[in-house]
C-alpha positions in Angstrom: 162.1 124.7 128.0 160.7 128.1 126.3 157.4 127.6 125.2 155.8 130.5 124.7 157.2 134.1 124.0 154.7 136.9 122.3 152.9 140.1 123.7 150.7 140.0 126.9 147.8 140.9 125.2 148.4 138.0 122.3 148.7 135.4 125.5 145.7 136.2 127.3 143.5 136.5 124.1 143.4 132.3 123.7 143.3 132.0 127.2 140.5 134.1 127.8 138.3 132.4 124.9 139.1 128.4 126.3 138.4 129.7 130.3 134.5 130.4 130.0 133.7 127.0 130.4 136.3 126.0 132.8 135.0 125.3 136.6 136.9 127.7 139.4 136.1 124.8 141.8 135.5 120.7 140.9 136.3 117.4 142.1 139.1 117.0 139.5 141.5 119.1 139.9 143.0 119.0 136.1 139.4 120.4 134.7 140.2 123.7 136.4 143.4 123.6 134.6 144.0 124.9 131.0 145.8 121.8 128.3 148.6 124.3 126.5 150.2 122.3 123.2 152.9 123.8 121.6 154.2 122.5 118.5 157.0 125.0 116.5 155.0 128.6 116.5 151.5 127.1 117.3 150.2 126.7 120.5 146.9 125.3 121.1 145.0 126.4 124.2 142.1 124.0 125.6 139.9 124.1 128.3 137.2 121.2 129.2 134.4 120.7 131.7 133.8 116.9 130.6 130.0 118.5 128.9 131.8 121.0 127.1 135.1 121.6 125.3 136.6 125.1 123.7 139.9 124.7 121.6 142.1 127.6 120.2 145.3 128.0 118.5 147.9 131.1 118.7 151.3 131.2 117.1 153.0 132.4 119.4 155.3 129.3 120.2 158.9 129.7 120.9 161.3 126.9 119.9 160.7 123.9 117.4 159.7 121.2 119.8 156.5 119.8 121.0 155.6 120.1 124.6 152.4 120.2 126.2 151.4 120.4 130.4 148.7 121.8 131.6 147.9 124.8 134.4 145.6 126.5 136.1 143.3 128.8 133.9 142.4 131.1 136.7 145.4 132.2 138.1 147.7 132.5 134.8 144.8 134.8 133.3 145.1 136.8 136.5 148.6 137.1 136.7 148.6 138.2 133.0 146.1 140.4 133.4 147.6 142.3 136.6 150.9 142.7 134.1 151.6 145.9 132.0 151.4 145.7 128.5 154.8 143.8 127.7 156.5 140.9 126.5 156.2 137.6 128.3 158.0 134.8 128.8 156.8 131.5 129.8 158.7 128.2 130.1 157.9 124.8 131.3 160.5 123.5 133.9 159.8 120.4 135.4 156.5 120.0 136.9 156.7 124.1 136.9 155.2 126.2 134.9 157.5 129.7 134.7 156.3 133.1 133.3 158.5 136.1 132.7 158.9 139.6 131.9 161.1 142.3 132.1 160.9 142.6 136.0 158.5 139.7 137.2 158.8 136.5 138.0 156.0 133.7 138.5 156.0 129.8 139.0 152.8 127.9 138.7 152.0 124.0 139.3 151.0 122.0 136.4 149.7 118.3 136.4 150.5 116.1 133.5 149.2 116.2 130.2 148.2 112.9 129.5 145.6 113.2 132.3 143.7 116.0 130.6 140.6 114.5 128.8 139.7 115.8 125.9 136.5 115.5 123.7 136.2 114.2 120.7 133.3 114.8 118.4 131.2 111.8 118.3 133.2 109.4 120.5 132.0 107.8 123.3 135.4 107.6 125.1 138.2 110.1 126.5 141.6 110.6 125.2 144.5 112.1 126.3 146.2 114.9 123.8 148.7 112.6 123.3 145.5 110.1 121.0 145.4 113.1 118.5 143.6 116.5 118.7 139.8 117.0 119.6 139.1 117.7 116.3 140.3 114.1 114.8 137.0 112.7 116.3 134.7 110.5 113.6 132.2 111.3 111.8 130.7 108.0 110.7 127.1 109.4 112.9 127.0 112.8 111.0 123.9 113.3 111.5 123.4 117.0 110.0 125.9 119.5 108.8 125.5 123.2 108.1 127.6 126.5 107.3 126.3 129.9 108.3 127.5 133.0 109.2 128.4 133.6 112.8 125.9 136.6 112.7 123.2 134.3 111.4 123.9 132.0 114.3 124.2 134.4 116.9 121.0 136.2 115.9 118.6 132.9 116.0 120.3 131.6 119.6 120.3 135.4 121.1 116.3 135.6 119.9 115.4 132.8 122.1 117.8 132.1 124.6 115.9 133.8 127.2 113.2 131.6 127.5 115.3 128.5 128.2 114.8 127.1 131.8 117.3 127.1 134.6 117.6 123.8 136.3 114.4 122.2 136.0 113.0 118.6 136.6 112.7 118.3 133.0 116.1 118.4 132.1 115.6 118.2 127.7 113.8 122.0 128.8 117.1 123.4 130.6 118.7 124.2 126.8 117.8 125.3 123.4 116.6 123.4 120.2 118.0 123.4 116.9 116.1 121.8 114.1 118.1 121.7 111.2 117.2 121.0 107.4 117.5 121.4 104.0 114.6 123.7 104.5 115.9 126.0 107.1 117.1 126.1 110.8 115.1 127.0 113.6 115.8 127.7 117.1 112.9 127.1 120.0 113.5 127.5 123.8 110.5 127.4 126.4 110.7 126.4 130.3 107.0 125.8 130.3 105.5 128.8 130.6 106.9 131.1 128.1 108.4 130.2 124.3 110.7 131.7 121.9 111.3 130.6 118.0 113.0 132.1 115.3 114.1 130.6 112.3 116.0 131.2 109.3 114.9 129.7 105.7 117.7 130.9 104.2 120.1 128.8 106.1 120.0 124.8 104.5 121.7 122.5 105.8 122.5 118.7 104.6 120.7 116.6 106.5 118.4 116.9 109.3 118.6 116.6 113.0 116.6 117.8 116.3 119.7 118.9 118.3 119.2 120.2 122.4 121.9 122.5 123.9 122.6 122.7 127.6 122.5 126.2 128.9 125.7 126.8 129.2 126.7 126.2 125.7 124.4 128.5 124.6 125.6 131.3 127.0 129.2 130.1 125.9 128.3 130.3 121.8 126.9 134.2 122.8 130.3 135.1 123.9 132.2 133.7 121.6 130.4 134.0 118.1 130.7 138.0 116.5 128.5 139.7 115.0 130.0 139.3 111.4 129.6 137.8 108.0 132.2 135.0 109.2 131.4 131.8 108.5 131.0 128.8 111.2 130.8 125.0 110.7 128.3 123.3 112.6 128.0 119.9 112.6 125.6 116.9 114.7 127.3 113.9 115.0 125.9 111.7 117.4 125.1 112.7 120.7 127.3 115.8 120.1 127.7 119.2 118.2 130.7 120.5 116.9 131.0 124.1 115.6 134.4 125.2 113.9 134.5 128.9 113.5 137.8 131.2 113.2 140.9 129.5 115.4 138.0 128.2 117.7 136.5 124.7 118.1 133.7 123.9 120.2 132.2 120.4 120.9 129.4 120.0 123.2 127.6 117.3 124.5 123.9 117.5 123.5 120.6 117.4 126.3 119.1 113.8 125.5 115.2 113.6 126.2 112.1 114.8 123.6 111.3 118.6 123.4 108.1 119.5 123.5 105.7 119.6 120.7 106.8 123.6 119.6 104.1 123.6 116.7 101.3 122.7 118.3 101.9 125.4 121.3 102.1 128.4 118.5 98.4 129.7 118.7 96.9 130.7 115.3 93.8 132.5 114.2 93.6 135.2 116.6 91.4 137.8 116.2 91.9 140.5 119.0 95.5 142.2 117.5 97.4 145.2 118.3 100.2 147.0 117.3 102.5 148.8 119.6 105.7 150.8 120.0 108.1 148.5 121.4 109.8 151.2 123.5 106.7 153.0 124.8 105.1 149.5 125.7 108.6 148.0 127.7 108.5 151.7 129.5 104.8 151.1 131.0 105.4 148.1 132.0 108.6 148.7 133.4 107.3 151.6 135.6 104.2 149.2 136.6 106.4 146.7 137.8 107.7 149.0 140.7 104.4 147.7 142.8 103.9 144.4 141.3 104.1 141.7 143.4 108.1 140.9 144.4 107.6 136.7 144.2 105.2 136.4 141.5 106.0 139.8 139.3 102.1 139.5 137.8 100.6 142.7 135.8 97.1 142.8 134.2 96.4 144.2 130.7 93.1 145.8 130.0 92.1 145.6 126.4 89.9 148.3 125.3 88.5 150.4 121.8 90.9 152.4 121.3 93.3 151.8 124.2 95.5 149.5 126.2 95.4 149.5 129.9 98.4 148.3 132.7 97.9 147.6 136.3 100.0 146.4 139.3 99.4 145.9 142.6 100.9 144.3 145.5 100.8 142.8 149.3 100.9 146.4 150.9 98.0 147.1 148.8 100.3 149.8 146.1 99.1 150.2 142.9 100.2 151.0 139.1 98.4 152.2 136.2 99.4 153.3 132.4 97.7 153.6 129.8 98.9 153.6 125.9 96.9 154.7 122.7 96.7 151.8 120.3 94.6 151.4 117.2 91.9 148.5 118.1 88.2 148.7 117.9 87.7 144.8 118.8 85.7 143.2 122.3 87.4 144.2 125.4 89.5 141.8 127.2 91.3 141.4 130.9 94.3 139.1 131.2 97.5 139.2 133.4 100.9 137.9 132.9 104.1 137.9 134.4 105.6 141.3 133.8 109.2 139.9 133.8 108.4 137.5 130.5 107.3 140.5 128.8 110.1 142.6 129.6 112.7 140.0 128.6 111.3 140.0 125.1 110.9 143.4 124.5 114.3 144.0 125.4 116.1 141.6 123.5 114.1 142.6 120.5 115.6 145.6 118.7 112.9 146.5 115.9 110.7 149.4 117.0 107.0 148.1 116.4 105.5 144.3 118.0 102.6 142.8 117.3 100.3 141.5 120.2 97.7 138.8 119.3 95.3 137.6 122.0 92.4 134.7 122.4 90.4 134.7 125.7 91.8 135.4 128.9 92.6 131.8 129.7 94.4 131.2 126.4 98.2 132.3 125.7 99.2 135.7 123.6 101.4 135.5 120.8 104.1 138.7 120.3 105.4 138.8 116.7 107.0 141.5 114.6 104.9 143.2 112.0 105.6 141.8 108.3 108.1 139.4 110.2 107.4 135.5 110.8 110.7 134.2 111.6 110.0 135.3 115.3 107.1 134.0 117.5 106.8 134.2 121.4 104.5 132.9 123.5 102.7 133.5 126.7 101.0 131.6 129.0 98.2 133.9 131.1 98.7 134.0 135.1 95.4 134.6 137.5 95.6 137.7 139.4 
């Protein structure tokens, strides 16, 4: 039974945007597989890692039946993209899946389509696609629902995303906030030494909600969402989000515990302030971490009228040192950091002027953009 019949390239488009989250290697077999559901011209491509589900639709279908099997994601992207630009073929024959073209020939395994699980926004249970789609889910624990653009969206997780933590014991810290309300959305992400928030008070949304997303939905949301004026549906119903944008859904399953108290970390009131060139500042220190210390990456910064100093040293007894002009006439002041935390802001940051406010050389510095106060970073000192 023809399924499928389009262009390579219009094939391996859906495929590609479903396969970020799927496993290469996991206990189930079927979660490495991709759920393909024709119905007449559309075909709806799914892929699922039981956290995280991505769902797209193509029409590209071939007859006016409804089939649906699923295969594996990794080797039918492969094999279509090892194929010249040309038509394709595929069929489902049996418990084989075939794909054609002019002059090759490939047969792939499925397993059944009723043992795919698929998620459905804010049920507690599993269903088969033969329940309904993923998207028929209730929404009786809406909890907070917003539409922004995909740029919007993009720009407040891609300002903080770096600070998120990678598998710590504190598992709410290993993803990113959202806080949405009708006065705004903000996104915070801190692993306990460092942490980013942006917001955006021109985004309202109806009703309010504290939502945590694992890692890897955030990594996922960066690759999918563009950088346009598109707009996306995001929506927290219970203990999941849901964001509808273009042919894509994507449900995720949110982090459960209580993020830390973001406010109260944000100093205020500082009186020792600089202004810098963002380029000239990420240069210095990138040349002084050469001879920092490889396991704990510290760099000192020397406050001074008139001038900001940059050292690094290491085990083998190496040393750095820059120097930068800046416009400050306050009390001097010594602190170190890790050079690696300041490096990651600076280069995600694209506006060519940051602001640098300090306390004492125990307390944390707060990086800002002049005239800006959507974005705050914050940075806990290190002894060196």
């Amino acid at each position: 039974m023809q399924i499928i019949h389009a262009p390579r390239d219009a094939v391996l488009k859906p495929l590609q945007t479903v396969a970020g989250i799927i496993e290469k290697r996991h206990t189930q077999p079927i979660l490495a597989n991709v759920l393909i559901r024709q119905q007449g011209e559309a075909v709806t491509f799914t892929g699922t890692d039981m956290e995280i589900q991505v769902r797209t639709q193509a029409s590209i279908g071939a007859g006016s039946g409804t089939t649906a099997t699923t295969v594996s994601a990794k080797k039918l992207i492969d094999i279509l993209r090892a194929l010249p630009d040309t038509d394709v073929t595929i069929e489902l024959n049996g418990n084989k899946l075939n794909l054609k073209t002019t002059r090759s020939r490939f047969a792939l395994q499925t397993l059944p389509s009723e043992d795919f699980p698929v998620m459905k926004a804010g049920a507690t249970d599993q269903a088969g696609p033969g329940s309904g789609s993923a998207g028929d889910g209730s929404t009786a624990d809406l909890r907070a629902d917003v539409t922004l653009s995909q740029k919007k969206l993009r720009h407040l997780l891609q300002m903080v995303h770096f600070a998120m933590a990678q598998q710590d014991i504190r598992f709410y810290l290993n993803g990113l906030l959202l806080v949405l309300s009708p006065a705004g959305m903000r996104a915070v992400a801190t692993e306990g030494h460092r942490l980013a928030f942006c917001e955006d008070v021109e985004v309202h949304a109806a009703g309010q909600a504290d939502a945590i997303l694992p890692r890897k939905s955030v990594l996922e949301l960066l690759r999918l969402l563009g950088d346009s004026d598109e707009p996306v549906r995001m929506e927290i119903i219970g203990t999941q989000v849901r964001l509808r944008f273009g042919d894509i859904e994507f449900i995720s399953k949110l982090l459960e515990g209580k993020f830390p108290d973001y406010q109260r970390v944000i100093p205020k009131g500082y009186q020792k302030v600089i202004e810098l060139e963002r380029e000239t500042l990420a240069q210095a220190l990138q040349r002084a971490s050469i001879l920092s210390n490889e396991k704990f990456r510290g760099v000192r910064l020397g406050l001074a009228p008139g001038r900001l100093g940059i050292q690094s040293s290491n085990t083998e007894q190496e040393e750095a040192s820059e120097e930068i002009d800046i416009d400050y006439g306050g009390a001097p002041l010594d602190i170190g950091f890790n050079v690696s935390y300041l490096l990651d802001v600076l280069g995600t940051l694209k506006t060519d002027r940051v602001t640098m406010a300090f306390g004492d050389a125990t307390s944390s510095a707060l990086l800002t953009l002049p005239g800006d106060e959507s974005f705050r970073y914050v940075l806990m000192p290190m002894r060196i």
